[in-house]
Residue, then its C-alpha position, 0 to 999 in steps of 0.5 A: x066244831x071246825x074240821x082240824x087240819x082238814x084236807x080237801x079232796x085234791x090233796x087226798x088224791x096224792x097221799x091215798x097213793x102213798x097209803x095204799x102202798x105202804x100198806x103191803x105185807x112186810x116180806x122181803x121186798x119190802x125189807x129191802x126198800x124201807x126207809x123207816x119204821x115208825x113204832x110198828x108202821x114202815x115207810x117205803x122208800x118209794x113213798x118218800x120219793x113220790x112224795x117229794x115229787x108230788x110237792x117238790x120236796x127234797x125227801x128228807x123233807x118228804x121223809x119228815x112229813x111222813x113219820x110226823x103223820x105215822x107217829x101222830x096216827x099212833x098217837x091217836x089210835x092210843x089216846x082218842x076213840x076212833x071215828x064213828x062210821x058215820x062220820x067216816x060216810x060223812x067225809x066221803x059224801x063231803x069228798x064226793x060232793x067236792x069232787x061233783x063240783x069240780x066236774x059240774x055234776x050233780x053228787x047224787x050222779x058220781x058213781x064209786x067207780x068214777x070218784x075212785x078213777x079220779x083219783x088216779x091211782x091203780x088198785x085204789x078200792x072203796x074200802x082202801x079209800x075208807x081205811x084211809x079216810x077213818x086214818x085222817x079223821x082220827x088224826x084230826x080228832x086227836x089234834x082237834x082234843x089237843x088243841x081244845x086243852x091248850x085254849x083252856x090255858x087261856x094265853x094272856x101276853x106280858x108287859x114285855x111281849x107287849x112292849x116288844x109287839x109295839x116296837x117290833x110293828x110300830x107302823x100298825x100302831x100308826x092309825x092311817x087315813x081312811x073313807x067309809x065305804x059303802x057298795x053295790x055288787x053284781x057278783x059274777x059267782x053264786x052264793x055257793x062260789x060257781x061261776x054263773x052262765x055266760x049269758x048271765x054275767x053279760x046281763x050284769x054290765x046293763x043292769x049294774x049301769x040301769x042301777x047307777x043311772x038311777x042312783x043318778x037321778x035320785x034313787x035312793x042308795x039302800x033301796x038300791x042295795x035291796x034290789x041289786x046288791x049280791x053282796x050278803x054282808x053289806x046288805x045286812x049292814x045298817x045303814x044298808x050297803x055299807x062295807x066299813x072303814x077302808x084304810x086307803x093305804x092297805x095294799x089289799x085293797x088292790x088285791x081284794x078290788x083292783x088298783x084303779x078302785x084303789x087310786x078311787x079311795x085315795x082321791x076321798x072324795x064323798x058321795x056316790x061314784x058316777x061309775x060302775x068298776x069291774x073286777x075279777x069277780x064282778x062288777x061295783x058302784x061305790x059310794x063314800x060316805x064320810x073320810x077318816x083323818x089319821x090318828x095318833x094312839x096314846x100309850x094304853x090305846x097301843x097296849x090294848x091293840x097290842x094285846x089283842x093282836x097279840x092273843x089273835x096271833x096265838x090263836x092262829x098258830x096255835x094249831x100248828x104250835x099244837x101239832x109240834x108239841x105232839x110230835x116231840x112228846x109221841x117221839x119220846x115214847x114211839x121208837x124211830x128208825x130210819x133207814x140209809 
């Protein structure tokens, strides 16, 4: 199941600073300069200044953020089991192993102390960085539970919420034209998202122009994906190579291609394309296989797209609609103060 919320290494390096120094005992330094108290757990003023500048917040907003997360970990600790050690290793080996990666270095090879020092905070232990991590786990835990309730309701939209989709975002409803696309690539990254050697991406323009060449003169265009194609889900695809329906006028596809592959699809001319296009990411040969003209939708086809888009959208936000509706019931049983 999907880690809920789940916070990647970078962004743990500025909060593990808040935690760490919020945990101090509550004499009366810290009486002087608390900005909140959050059932039994307090907020330092200078926990809230940092965190507005760490993500140009105001600290009100910062402030926000920091009683959402303190009453959604009191929520945990009361409703869910707390995470198993094992798990606890688990996100710190995931933590270590993203980290390595950052540093082009094998994981097995980061010491505690290194990965510690990375995260550029002064008096951060191992064991700190373990309360902090166990903390996280149980607050996705419990959004993880939450969030599995509310999808068992099963949202199903009404004939109104339907009907305002439809006239509120008329122009999905409108099919455009479109080509069916198939491709060749030679990525410039691994399977595992590094970027490959130099000395490799400069073999793949002479070897993406040999492919070509030898689609010129007859190659067939499968055979061809088989042997050169670094792209897993066209080459699974039948018939081999093909990527799917484009519609020519999605602004993604100069994002996701380039501008010019993009002028290329609306030119919709069927065949192979005698050139080898370079992006970003890589190099491609494309072929068209067939154009689609656009297409008027009757009423139920629109009812039914609707629907379904409808259901996705609920989907999405049902985590962050989830997490809103924990904070606002924690906050009628959790006594908030906060401090001018």
């Amino acid at each position: 199941m999907e880690r809920v919320f789940k916070i990647l290494f970078v962004l743990f390096i500025p909060i593990l600073g808040l935690y760490s120094q919020s945990r101090q005992s509550e004499g009366q330094s810290i009486i002087a300069k608390k900005k909140a108290k959050i059932g039994n757990e307090i907020v330092l003023l200078k926990e809230v200044e940092k965190q507005a500048k760490i993500y140009g917040l105001s600290n009100d907003e910062a402030l926000q953020i920091l009683i959402e997360e303190a009453l959604l970990y009191q929520g945990a600790r009361v409703y869910i089991t707390p995470p198993k050690e094992e798990e606890i290793e688990n996100r710190i080996i995931d933590d270590k192993i993203f980290y390595a990666s950052r540093v082009n270095k094998n994981f097995k090879d980061v010491t505690d102390t290194e990965f510690l020092q990375a995260l550029m905070f002064n008096n951060v232990s191992m064991k700190t960085y373990r309360e902090y991590i166990k903390r996280k786990l149980w607050i996705d835990k419990f959004l993880m539970a939450s969030v599995e309730r509310e999808r068992l309701r099963k949202y199903t939209p009404t004939n109104i919420e339907i009907e305002k989709y439809i006239k509120d975002n008329h122009e999905i409803f409108e099919e455009k034209s479109g080509i069916v696309l198939s491709m060749i690539y030679f990525s410039y990254y691994t399977t595992d998202g590094k970027l490959k050697p130099t000395d490799i991406i400069k073999q793949l323009k002479p070897k993406s122009e040999r492919c070509l060449e030898e689609l010129i003169n007859g190659a067939d265009f499968g055979a061809q994906v088989s042997i050169y194609s670094d792209d897993l889900f066209s080459i699974k695809a039948v018939p081999k190579g093909r990527v799917g329906v484009v519609n020519i006028d999605d602004p993604r596809v100069s994002q996701v291609f380039s501008p010019e592959i993009a002028e290329l699809f609306k030119a919709k001319k069927v065949g192979i394309v005698y050139k080898v296009f370079e992006t970003k990411n890589g190099l491609y040969i494309f072929k068209i296989d067939d154009t689609i003209d656009p297409v008027k939708l009757s009423e139920l086809e629109m009812k039914i797209k609707a629907e379904s888009l409808l259901i996705k959208d609920y989907e999405m936000d049902l985590k962050s609609k989830t997490k809103e509706k924990l904070i606002k019931e924690l906050k009628e049983s959790i006594d908030v103060v906060i401090y001018d």
